[in-house]
N, C-alpha and C positions, 0 to 999 in steps of 0.2 A: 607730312606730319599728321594732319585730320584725320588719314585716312591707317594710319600707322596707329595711332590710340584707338578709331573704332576696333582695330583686327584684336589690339590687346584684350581692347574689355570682351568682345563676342569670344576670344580665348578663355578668358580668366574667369568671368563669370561664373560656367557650368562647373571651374576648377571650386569655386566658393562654395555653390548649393552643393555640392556633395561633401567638401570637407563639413560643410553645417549637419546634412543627412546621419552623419556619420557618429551619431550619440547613439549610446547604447541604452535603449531602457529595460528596465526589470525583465518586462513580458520579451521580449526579443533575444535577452539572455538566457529564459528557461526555452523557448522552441529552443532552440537554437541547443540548447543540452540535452534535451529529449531526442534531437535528428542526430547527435554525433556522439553520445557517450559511450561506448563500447560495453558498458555494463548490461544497457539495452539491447544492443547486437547479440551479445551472449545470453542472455534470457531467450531473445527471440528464436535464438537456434536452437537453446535445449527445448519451446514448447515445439518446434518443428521435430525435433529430434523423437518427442515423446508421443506425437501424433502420430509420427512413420508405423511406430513399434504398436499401436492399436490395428495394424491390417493383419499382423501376422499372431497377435495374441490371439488365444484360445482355439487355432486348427489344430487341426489332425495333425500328428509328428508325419515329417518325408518317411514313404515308403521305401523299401530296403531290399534288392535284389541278392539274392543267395544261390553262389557257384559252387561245386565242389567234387568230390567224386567219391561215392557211399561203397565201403566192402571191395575195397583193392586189395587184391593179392599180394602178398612183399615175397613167399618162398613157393618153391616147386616151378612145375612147365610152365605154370600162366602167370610168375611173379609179375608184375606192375601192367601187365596186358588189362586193358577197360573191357578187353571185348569177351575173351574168354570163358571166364569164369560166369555163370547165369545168375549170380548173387550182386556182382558189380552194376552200379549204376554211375552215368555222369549225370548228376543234379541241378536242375537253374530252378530259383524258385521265386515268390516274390513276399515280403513277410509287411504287414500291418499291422502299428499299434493303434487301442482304441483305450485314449487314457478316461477315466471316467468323466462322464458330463459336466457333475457338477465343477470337475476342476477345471474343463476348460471354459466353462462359464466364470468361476472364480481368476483366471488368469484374464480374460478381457474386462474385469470391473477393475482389476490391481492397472490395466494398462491406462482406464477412462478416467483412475483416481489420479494416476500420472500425469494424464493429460491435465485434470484440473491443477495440481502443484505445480506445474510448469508455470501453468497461463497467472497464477497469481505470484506466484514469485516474480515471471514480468512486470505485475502492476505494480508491486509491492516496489523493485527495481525500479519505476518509472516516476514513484511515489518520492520516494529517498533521492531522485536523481535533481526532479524539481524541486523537491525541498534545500537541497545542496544547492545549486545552481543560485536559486532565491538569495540565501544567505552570501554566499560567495558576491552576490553582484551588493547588494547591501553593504557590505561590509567596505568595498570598496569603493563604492561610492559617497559613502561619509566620510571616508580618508580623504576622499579626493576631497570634498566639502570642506571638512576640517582646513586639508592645509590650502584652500585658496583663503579661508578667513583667517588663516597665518598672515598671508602672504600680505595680507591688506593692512594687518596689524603692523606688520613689519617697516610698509612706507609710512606708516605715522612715525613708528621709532626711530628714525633715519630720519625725520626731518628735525624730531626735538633734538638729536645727536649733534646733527649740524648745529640747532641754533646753540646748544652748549656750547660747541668748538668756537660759535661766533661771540658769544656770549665772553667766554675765556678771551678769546682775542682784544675783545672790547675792554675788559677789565670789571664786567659786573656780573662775574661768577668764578669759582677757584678750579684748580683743575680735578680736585676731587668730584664733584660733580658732574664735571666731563667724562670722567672717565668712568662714571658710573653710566652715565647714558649710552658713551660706547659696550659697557658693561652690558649692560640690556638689550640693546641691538644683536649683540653676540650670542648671549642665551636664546632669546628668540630664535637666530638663525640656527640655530643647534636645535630644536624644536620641529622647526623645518627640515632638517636633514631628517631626522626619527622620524615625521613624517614622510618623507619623500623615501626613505626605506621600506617603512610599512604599505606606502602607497604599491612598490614593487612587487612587495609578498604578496599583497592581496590581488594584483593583475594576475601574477602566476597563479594564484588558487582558482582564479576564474576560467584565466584560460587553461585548466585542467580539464574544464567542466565544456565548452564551448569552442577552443581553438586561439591560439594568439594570436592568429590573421582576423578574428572576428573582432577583436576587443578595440573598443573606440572610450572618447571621453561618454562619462558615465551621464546621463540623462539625470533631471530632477529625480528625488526619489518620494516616489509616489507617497501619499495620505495612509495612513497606517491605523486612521482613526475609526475606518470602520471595521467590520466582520462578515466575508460570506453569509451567513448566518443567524438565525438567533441562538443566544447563548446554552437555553436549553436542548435546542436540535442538532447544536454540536459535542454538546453533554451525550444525548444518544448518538450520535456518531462515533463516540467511542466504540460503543458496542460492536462495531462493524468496521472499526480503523482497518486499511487497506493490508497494515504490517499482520493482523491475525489472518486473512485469509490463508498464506502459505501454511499456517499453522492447524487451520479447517480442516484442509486439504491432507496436511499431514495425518491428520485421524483418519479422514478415510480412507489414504492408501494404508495406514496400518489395519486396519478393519477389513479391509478386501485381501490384504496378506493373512489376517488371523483367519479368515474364513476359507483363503487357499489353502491353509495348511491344514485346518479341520477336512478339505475335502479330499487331498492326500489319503485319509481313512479308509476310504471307499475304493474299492476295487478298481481296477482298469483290466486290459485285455488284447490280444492281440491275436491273428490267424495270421497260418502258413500255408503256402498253396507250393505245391513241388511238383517237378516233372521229372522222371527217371530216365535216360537212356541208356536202353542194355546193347548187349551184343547182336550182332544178324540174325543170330538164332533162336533170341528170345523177344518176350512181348515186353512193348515199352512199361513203365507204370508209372501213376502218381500220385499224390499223396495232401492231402487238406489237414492240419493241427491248428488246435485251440490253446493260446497259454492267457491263463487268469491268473492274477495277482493273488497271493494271498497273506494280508495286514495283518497277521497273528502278534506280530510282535510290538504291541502301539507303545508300552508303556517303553521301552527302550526307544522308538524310530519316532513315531509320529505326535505323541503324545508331551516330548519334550520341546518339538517345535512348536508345539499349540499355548505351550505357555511361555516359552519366548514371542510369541506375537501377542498375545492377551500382554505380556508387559509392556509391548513397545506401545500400543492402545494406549496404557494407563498413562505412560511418561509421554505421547503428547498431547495427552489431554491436560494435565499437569502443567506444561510448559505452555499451551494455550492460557490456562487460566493465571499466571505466574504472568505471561506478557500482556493480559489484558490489565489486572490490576497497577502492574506499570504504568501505561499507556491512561489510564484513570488519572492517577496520580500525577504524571507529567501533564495533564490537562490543565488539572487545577493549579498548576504551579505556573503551567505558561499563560493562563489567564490573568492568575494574580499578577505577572512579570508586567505582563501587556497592558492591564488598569494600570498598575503603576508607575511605570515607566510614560506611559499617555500622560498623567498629570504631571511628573514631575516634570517632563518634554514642554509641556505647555505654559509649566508657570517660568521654564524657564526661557520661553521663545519673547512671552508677553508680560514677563518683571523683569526677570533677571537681567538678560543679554543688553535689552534697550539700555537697563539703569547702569551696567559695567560700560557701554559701549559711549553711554555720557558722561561718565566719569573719569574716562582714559581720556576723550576728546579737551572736556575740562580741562584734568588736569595738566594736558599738554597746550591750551590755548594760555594757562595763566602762567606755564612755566617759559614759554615766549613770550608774554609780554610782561618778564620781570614780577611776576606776582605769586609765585608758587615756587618751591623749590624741585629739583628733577626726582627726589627720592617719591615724594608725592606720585609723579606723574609714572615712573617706576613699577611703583607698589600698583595702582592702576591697570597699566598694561600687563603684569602678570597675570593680577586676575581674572581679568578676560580672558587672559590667555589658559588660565585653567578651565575656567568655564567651557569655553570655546571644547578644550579635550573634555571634558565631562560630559558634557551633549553628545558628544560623537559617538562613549561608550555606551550611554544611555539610548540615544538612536540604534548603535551595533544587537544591543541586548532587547531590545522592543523587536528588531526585526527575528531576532529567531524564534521569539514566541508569536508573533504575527506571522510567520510563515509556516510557524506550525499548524496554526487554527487555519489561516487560509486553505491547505491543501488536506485539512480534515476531511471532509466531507467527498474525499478523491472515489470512497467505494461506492459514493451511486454515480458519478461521473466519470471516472474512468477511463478514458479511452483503452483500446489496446492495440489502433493503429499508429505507426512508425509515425513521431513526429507532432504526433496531436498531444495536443496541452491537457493535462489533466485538469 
């Protein structure tokens, strides 16, 4: 038998510490969405995608091999004969285009602009992915919070229920009163269910974000009283919020397209190199051509594309300046949310909750020993029980403005390898 409990606990034991390991906190939530979100995978393959395309921007076009046979006969003695006739030739030649400089300079700056909108739409993606992830674990971890302080609520209202049932039995209380405590136990547990729903919804949002093989009970939720930051250096961090980059970048591949198309203006060219073979009786020949472009017609060809790109310029630069004063504005509003929701969090952690949480107690110690009625004790634990949901929302609504200032400052940190925490 001594030696049949050692084997259990040396069993059980390592079964414990890891069900204990097994709490998810904030930061373990966001890696852990940056390594598996597939949003990231997709970024990460379009800036591979757009880097490929910078080897082959601005060469020389493939040269062009040209077969044929020059001055065939169709009528008389030598119809379709090659050899015959001293005018017929079979021709192989090899032709090269030579587009102008400036544009193939202008097509590898349209490829390097590329490359950069790639790599910031990653961060940008990587930005939005921890910011999601953040909220997502937040959110459900005040559920989960919320309903264990149900749950707690709950065995007090079950035991004043009971003492009513005994109370009734005994004869010093009527059954209305019983059946109002059963009343309240009931509510409450219907409180619990809506919790234990939302608790579900909010597992699934997470494990969107991270996996549902990952997801454990939710870990404390971290102190939300401080800030990356000082207030004003997040104020300029707008300037440079990680969501404008894409939008940079958007300008200057339209600037490197507007200036591809102005360079389209400009001439290009190409040579032909030919070799003749005649018949046995004549001499081989062959043959060198020059063809140059010539842009005579700009206002119809080239000239309408130059002002299609000169507008695509204006409209993102527009739509840069349109997401910046956004991105301003929701500053100031997620700051204010985050002051405010901090105090009202506080007064309600260090007045509120203590003074509802003595006054439920109260009112269920006096309505046990005959000195209170249950309506009392009732009115009490709903309170709390709002409360209790009112903190939650008010914790839900601090974490999205605190995750937003947290991950402000992502464009001088950044990572852009797989997996690293902005």
């Amino acid at each position: 038998m001594r030696s049949s409990i050692l084997v259990f606990v040396v069993l059980a034991c390592p079964l414990v510490a890891n069900g204990a390991e097994q709490q998810l906190t904030l930061d373990a939530a966001v890696d852990l969405a940056l390594t598996r979100a597939p949003q990231i995978a997709a970024r990460q393959a379009a800036t591979e995608s757009a880097q490929s395309l910078t080897v082959s921007a601005g060469r020389l076009p493939d040269p062009q091999i040209i077969l044929g046979i020059d001055n065939l006969p169709v009528e008389g003695p030598d119809a379709y004969s090659t050899t015959s006739d001293f005018m017929t030739m079979r021709q192989i030649g090899l032709m090269q285009s030579f587009p102008a400089r400036a544009q193939r300079r202008s097509e590898g700056t349209v490829a390097s602009a590329e490359v950069t909108l790639a790599t910031a739409e990653l961060q940008a993606t990587r930005y939005e992915v921890a910011r999601s992830a953040s909220v997502s674990w937040v959110r459900y971890a005040a559920t989960h919070d919320s309903l264990q302080r149900l749950r707690t609520l709950e065995v007090d209202l079950e035991l004043g229920a009971r003492a009513a049932t005994a109370a009734l039995r005994s004869g010093r209380t009527n059954t209305a009163e019983a059946l109002a405590a059963d009343a309240g136990v009931t509510e409450l547990k219907s409180r619990i269910l809506q919790l234990q729903g939302d608790l579900r919804r909010e597992r699934s949002e997470l494990a969107r974000w991270i996996g549902a093989e990952a997801i454990g009970p939710p870990a404390q939720i971290p102190s939300m009283d401080e800030l990356p930051a000082q207030v004003e250096s997040l104020r300029a961090a707008v300037l440079e919020h990680v969501s404008l980059r894409p939008l940079d970048a958007q300008i200057a591949v339209s600037q490197a397209k507007l200036e591809l198309a102005k360079a389209a203006r400009r001439p290009g060219w190409s040579a032909e190199f030919m070799y003749g073979k005649r018949g046995p009786d004549f001499e081989d020949m062959a043959s060198l051509k020059f063809n140059i472009d010539l842009p005579f017609f700009r206002r119809n060809r080239q000239n309408p594309v130059i002002a299609a790109r000169g507008a695509d310029v204006r409209r993102a630069q527009a739509e840069r300046e349109a997401e910046l004063q956004l991105h301003q504005a929701e500053f100031e509003q997620m700051l204010a949310t985050w002051d405010t929701t901090g105090e009202q969090l506080k007064f309600i952690d260090e007045e509120r909750l203590p003074l509802a949480r003595a006054r439920s107690s109260a009112a269920l110690a006096a309505y046990r020993a005959s000195q209170g009625d249950v309506g009392a004790a009732l009115d009490a634990f709903q309170a709390e029980t709002d409360l209790l949901l009112e903190r939650a929302n008010l914790q839900v609504e601090r974490s999205l403005a605190w995750s937003y200032l947290r991950y402000l400052d992502i464009a001088a940190t950044a990572g852009e390898q797989k997996g690293e925490q902005p």
